[in-house]
C-alpha positions as CSV (number, residue, x, y, z in Angstrom):
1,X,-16.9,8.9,-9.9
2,X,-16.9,5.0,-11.5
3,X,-20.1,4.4,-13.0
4,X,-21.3,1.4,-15.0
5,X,-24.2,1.5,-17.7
6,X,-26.7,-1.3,-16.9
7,X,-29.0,-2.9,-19.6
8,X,-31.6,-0.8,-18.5
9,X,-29.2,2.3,-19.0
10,X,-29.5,3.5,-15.6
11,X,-26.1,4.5,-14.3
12,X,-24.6,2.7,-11.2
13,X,-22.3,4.3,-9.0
14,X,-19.4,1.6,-8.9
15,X,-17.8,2.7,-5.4
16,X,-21.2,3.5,-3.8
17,X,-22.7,0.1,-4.6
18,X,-19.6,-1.9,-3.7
19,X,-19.5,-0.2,0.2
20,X,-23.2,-0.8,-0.1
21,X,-22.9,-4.7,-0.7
22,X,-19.9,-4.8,1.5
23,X,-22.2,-3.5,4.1
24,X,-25.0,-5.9,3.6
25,X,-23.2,-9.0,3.1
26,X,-20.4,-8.4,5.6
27,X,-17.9,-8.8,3.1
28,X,-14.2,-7.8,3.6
29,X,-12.4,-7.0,0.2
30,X,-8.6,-8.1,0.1
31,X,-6.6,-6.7,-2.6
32,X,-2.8,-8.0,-4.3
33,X,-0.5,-5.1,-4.9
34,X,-0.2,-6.1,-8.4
35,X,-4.2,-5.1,-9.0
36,X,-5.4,-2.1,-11.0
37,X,-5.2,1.1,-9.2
38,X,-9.2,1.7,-8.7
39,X,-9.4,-2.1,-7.3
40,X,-6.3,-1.5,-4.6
41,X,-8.5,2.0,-3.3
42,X,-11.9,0.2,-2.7
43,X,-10.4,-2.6,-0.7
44,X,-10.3,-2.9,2.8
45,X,-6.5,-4.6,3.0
46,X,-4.0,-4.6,0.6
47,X,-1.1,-6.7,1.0
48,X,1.6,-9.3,-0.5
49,X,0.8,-13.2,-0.9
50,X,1.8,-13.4,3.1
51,X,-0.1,-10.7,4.5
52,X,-3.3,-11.7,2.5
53,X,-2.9,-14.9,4.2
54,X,-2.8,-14.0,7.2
55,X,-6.2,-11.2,6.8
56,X,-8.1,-14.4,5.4
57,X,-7.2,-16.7,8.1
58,X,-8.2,-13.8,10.6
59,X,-10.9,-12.6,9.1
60,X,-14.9,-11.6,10.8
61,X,-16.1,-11.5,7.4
62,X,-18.7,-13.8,6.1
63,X,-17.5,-13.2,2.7
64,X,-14.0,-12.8,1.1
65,X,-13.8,-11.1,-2.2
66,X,-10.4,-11.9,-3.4
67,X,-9.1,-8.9,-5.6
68,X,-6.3,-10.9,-6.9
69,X,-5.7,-14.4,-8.9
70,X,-7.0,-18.4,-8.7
71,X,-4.6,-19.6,-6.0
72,X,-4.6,-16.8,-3.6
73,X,-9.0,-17.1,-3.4
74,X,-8.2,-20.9,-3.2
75,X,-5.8,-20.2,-0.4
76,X,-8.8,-18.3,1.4
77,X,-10.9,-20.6,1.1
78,X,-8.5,-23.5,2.7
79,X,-8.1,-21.5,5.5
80,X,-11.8,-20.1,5.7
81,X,-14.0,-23.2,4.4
82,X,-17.0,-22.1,5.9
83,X,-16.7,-18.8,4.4
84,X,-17.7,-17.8,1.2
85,X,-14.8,-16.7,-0.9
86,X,-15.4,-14.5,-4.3
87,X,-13.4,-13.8,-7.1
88,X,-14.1,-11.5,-9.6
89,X,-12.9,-12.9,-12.3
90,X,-12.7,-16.8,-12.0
91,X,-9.8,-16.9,-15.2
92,X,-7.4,-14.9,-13.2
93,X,-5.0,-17.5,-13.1
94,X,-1.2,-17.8,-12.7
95,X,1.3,-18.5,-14.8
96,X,3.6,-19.4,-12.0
97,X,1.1,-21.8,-10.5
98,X,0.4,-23.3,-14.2
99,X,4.0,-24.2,-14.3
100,X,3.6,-26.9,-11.7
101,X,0.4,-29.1,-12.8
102,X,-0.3,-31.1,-9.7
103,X,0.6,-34.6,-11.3
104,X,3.4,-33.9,-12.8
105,X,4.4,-32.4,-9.5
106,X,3.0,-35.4,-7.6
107,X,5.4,-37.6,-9.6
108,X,8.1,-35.6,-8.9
109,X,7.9,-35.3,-5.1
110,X,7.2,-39.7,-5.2
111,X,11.1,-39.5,-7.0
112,X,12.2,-38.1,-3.8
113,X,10.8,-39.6,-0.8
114,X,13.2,-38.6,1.7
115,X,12.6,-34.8,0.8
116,X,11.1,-32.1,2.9
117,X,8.1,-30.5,-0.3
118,X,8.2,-26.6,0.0
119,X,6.1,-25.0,-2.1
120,X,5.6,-21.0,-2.7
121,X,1.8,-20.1,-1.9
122,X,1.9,-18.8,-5.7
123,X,0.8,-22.8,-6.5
124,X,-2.6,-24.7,-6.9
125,X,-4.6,-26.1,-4.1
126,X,-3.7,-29.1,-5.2
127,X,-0.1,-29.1,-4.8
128,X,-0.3,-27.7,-2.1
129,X,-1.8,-30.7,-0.7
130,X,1.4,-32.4,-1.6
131,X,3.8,-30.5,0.4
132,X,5.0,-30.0,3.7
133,X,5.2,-26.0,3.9
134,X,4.3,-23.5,2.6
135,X,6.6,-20.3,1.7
136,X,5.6,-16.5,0.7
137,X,8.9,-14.6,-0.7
138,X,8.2,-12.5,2.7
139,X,9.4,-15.9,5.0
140,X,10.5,-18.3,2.4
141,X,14.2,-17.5,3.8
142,X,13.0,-17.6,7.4
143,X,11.1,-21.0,6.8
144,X,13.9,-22.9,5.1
145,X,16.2,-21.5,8.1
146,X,13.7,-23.4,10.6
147,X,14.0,-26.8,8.3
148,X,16.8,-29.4,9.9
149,X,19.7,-28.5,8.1
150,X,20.3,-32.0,7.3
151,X,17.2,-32.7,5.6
152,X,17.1,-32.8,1.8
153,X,14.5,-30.2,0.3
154,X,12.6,-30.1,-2.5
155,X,11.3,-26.6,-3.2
156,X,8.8,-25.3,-5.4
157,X,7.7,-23.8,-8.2
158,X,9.6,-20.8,-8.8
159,X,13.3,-21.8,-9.5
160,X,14.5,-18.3,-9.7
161,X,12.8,-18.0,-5.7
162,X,14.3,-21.4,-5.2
163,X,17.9,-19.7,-6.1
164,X,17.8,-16.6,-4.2
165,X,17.0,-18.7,-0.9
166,X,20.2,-20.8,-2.2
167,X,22.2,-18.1,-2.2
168,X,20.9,-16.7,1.3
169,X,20.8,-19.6,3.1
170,X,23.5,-21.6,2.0
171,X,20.9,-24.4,1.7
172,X,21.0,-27.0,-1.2
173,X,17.7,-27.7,-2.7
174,X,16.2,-29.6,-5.7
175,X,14.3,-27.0,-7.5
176,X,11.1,-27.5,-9.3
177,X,11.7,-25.3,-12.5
178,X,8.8,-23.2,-13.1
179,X,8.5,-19.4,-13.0
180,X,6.6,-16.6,-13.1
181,X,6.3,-15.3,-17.0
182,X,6.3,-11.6,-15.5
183,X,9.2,-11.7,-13.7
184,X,11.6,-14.0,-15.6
185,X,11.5,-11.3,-18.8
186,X,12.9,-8.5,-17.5
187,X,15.7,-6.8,-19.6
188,X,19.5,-6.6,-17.7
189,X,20.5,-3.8,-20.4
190,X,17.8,-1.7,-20.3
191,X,17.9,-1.7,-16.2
192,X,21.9,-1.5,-16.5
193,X,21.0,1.5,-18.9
194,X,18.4,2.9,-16.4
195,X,20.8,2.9,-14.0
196,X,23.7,4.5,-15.6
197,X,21.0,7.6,-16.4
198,X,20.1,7.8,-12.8
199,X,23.0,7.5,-11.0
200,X,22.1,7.2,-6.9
201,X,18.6,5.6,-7.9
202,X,17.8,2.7,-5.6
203,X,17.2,-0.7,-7.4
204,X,14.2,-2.7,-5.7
205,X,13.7,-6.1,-7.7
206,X,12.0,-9.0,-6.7
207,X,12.9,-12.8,-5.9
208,X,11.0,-13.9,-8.6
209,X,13.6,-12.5,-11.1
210,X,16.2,-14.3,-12.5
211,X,20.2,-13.8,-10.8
212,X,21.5,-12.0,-13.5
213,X,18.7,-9.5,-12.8
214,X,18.9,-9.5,-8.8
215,X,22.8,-9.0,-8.6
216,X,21.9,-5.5,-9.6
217,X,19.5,-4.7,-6.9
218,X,19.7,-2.5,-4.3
219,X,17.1,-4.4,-2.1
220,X,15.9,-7.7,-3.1
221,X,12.2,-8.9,-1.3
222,X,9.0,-9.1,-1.7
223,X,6.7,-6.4,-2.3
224,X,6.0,-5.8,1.2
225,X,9.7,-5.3,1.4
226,X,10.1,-3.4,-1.7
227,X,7.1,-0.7,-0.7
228,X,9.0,-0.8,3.1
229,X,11.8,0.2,1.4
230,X,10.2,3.3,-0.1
231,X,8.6,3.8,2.8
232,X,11.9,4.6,5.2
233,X,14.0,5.3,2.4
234,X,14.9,9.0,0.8
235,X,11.3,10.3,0.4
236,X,12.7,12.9,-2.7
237,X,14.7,9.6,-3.6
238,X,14.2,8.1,-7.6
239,X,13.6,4.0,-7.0
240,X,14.2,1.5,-10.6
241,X,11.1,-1.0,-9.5
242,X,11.6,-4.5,-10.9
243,X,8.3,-6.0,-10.0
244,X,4.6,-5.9,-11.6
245,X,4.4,-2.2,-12.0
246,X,0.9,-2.5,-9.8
247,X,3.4,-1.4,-6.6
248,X,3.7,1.8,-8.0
249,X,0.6,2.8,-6.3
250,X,0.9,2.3,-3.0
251,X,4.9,3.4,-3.4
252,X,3.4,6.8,-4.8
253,X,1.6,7.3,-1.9
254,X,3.7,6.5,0.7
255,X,6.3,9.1,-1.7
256,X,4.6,11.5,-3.7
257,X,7.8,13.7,-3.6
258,X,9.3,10.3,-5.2
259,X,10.2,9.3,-8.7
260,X,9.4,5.9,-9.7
261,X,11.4,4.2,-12.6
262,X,9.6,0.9,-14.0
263,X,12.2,-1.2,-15.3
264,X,11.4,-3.1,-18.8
265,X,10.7,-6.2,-20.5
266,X,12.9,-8.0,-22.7
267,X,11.4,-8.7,-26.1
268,X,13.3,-10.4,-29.2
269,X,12.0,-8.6,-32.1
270,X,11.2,-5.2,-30.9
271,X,12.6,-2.1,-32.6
272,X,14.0,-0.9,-28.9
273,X,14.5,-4.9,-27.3
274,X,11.8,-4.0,-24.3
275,X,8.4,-2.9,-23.2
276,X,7.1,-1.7,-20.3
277,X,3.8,-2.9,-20.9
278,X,5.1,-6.9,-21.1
279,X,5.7,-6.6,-17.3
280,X,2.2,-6.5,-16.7
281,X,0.5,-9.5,-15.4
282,X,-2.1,-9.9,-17.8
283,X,-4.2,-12.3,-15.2
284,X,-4.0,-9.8,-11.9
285,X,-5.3,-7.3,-14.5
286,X,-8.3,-9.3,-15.1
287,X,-9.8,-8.1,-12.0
288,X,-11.7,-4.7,-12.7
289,X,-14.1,-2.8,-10.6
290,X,-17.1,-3.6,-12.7
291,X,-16.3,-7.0,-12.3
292,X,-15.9,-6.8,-8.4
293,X,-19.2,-5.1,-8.2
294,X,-20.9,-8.0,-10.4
295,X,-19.7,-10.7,-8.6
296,X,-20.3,-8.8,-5.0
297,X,-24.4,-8.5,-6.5
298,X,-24.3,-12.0,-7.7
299,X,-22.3,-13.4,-5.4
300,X,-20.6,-15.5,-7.9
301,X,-18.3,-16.6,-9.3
302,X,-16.9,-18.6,-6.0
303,X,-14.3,-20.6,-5.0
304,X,-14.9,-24.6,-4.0
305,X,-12.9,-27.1,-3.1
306,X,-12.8,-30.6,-2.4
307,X,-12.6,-31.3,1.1
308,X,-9.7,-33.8,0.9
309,X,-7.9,-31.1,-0.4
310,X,-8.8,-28.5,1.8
311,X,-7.7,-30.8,4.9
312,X,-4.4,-31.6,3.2
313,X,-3.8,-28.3,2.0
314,X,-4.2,-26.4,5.1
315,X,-1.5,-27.7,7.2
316,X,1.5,-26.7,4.8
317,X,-0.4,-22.8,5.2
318,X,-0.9,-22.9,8.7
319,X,2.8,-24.1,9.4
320,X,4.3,-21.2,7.2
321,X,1.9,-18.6,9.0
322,X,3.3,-20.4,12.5
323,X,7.2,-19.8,11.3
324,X,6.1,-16.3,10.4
């Protein structure tokens, strides 16, 4: 049982109070992958970037609670502006999403007028009021596909996402060059290494990584695609995950018979040269269940945005969710 101490020193029943509140404010409780274990088994859908998308847009729910990080409540809220969206922790951020300030990105796209803006849904509200669609890793390669192939595209943030759909597609693409600072660290020894002591283990890494990581993968996607490839693959099988270790939950439970590798950081300095630890995302992790009951009984803190931006914002989502 979760309990939290209040300042009166009466003990609350975490879980008990959450399905209470969720009851009385007809809330529905979304969930990333990449959140804490406890977070992921009080929600009512768990899902990648795409499928939470798609539950906010579809939603009954007066309220969303967004278990996750800024841009995926702010995508919620685009697509649900009468509805009120929560997140617990309002400094969940991105690092990704950071690495494309909205200006900066505005100035870039005005460079290149004759370009088609893509922009990964792991990006601010505000840039994605600058572009034309929107991508997930789940249908950035089916969304590009769908583009006139003589159009010039300008695709955004993640470089390293940018290059895989390269690759894939045969497309050529200006490439905004941010990343994400979990997925660009991983160590190519230590995963070489891993994979010499576990011969037959099946390598699962995510778009997000760099090339040099991803030519050694076994299945490259996102984490809907990683966890479906746990799901039909050798349930007694041993899977190297090279992704924000937060999968591991769900993939335990769809294989308990499973082992489950998690591949490690790169870090100059460090007596061994990588951490397991470093390839947690420090923001997802924010989220905790204390804090999701708090802001479910205070109904704060939650997400607003301009209306401008809402309108403008919307129509790069809604064109990526009609593509697929």
């Amino acid at each position: 049982m979760s309990l939290l101490t209040t300042s009166a020193s009466q003990p609350v029943d975490l879980i008990a109070e959450i399905d209470r509140l969720r009851t009385e404010m007809n809330a529905t409780i979304l969930a990333h992958y990449y959140q804490v274990d406890e977070v992921q088994d009080v929600a009512d859908f768990i899902g990648d970037s795409l499928d939470l998308s798609r539950r906010a847009a579809e939603t009954d729910a007066e309220v969303i609670v967004f278990c996750g990080v800024h841009f995926m409540a702010e995508t919620a809220k685009i697509l649900s502006p009468q509805k009120t969206v929560l997140l617990p922790d309002l400094n969940a951020g991105c690092s990704l999403a950071d690495s494309a300030p909205a200006d900066e990105f505005a100035e870039f796209v005005q460079q290149h007028p004759d370009h088609t803006v893509v922009n990964y849904v792991n990006s601010s509200a505000a840039v994605k009021a600058l572009t034309d669609y929107c991508v997930t890793s789940s249908n950035a390669l089916q969304v590009i596909n769908s583009l006139p192939a003589d159009k010039p595209i300008i695709f955004g943030p993640d470089r390293f996402l940018g290059d895989w759909v390269i690759q894939e597609s045969g497309r050529d693409m200006l490439l905004w060059q941010g990343s994400c600072e979990v997925h660009e660290i991983f160590s190519e020894q230590a995963i070489c290494d891993m994979q010499q002591q576990h011969p037959g283990c099946v390598t699962l890494v995510h778009p997000e990584c760099p090339r040099q990581i991803r030519v050694h993968a076994d299945v490259v996607g996102s984490t809907k695609i990683l966890l479906a490839a746990v799901e039909n693959g050798d349930p007694e099988g041993t899977y190297l995950v090279v992704t924000e270790p937060g999968i591991i939950h769900k993939m335990q439970q769809a294989a308990p018979k499973a082992t489950f590798l998690m591949a490690p950081a790169e870090v100059s300095g460090s007596a061994e040269g990588s951490c397991i630890s470093c390839n947690t995302c420090p923001h997802m992790r924010l989220n905790t269940l204390e804090k999701l009951y708090a802001c479910m009984r205070d109904q704060t803190p939650a997400i607003e945005l301009p209306e401008d931006i809402i309108t403008r914002a919307r129509l790069p989502i809604e064109r990526m969710l009609a593509v697929g």
